[in-house]
C-alpha positions as CSV (number, residue, x, y, z in Angstrom):
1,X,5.8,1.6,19.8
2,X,5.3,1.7,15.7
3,X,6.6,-1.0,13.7
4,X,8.8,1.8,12.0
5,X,10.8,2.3,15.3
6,X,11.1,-1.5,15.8
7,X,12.4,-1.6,12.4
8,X,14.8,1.1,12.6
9,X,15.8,-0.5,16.2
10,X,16.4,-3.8,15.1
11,X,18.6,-2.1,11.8
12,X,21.1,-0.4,14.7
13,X,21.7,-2.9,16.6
14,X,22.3,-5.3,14.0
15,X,24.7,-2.4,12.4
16,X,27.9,-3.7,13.9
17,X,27.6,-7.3,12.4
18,X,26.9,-6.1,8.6
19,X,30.8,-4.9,8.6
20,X,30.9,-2.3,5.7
21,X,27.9,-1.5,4.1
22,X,26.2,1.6,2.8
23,X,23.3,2.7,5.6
24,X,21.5,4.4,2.7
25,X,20.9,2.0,0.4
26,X,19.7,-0.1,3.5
27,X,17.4,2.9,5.4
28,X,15.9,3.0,1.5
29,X,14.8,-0.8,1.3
30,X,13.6,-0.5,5.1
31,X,11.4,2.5,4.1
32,X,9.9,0.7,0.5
33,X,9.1,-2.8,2.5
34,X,7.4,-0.8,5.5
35,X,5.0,1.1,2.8
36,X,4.2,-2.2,2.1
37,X,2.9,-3.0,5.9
38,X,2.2,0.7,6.7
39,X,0.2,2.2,3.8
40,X,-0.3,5.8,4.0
41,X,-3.4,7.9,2.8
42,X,-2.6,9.5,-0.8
43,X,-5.1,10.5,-3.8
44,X,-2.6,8.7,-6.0
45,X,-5.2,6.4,-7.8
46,X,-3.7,2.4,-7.9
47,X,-1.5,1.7,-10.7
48,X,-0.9,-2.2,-9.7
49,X,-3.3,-5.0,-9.0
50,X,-3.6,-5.5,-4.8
51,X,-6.0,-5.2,-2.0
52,X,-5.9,-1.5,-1.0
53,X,-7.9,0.7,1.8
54,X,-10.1,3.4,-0.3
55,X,-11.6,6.4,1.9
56,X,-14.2,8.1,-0.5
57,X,-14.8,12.1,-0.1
58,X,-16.9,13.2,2.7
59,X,-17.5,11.2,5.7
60,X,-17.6,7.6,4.6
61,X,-15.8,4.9,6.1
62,X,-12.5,3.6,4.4
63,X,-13.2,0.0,2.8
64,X,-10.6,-2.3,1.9
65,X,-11.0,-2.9,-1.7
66,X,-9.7,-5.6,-4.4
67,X,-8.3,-3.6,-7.3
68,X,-7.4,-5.8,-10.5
69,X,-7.7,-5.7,-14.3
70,X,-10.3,-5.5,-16.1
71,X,-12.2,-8.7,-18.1
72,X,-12.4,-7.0,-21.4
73,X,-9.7,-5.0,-21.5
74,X,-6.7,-3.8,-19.0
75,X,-7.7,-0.9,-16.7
76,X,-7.7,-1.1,-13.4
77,X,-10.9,-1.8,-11.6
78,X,-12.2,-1.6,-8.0
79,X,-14.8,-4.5,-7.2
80,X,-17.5,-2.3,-5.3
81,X,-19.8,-5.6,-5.0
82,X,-23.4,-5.6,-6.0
83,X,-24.9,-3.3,-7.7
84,X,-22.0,-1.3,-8.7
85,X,-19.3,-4.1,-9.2
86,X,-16.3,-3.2,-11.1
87,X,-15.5,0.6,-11.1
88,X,-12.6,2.2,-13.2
89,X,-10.3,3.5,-10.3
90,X,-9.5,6.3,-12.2
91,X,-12.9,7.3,-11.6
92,X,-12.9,6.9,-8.4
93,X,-12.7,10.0,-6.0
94,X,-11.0,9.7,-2.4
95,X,-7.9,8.8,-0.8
96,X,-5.9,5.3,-1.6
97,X,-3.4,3.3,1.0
98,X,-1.7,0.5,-0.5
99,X,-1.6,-2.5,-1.9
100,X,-1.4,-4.8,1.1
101,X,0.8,-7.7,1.2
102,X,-0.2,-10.5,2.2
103,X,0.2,-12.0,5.6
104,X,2.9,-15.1,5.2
């Protein structure tokens, strides 16, 4: 069973205690926190500092990257390790899932 269904489980049966309430608003904060645990593939480039999965074009394997600022000036950057290092994201061809949160 996905964590969305345990989610969405756990939201019904707690319905009857919440007393008046809008569903909506609640289905939509449900659905932005499990993006956060369940990334989904998208060639949407980063556009906040995190840890994200990256799956390059072709056949490569998905890596889990850290994606922060840049030292000299404020674009985001993908730390490729040695020899590459920091890449521009935007630069960067393949598919993005993320950021991660971390674990508590």
């Amino acid at each position: 069973m996905s964590l969305r269904i345990h989610a969405e489980a756990l939201y019904d049966s707690l319905k009857p205690l919440l007393g008046n309430h809008d569903p909506s608003r609640i289905r939509m904060k449900l659905e932005r926190e499990l993006r956060h645990m369940i990334p989904n593939w998208t060639d949407k480039t980063p556009d906040c500092p995190g840890w994200y999965w990256f799956k390059p074009q072709g056949i490569a394997e998905p890596q889990l990257l850290l994606v922060e600022h840049g030292r000299i000036d404020t674009k985001l950057m993908a730390d490729l390790g040695p020899p590459n290092n920091l890449v521009d994201v935007q630069r960067m061809k393949g598919l993005w899932a993320g950021p991660l949160l971390p674990p508590t």
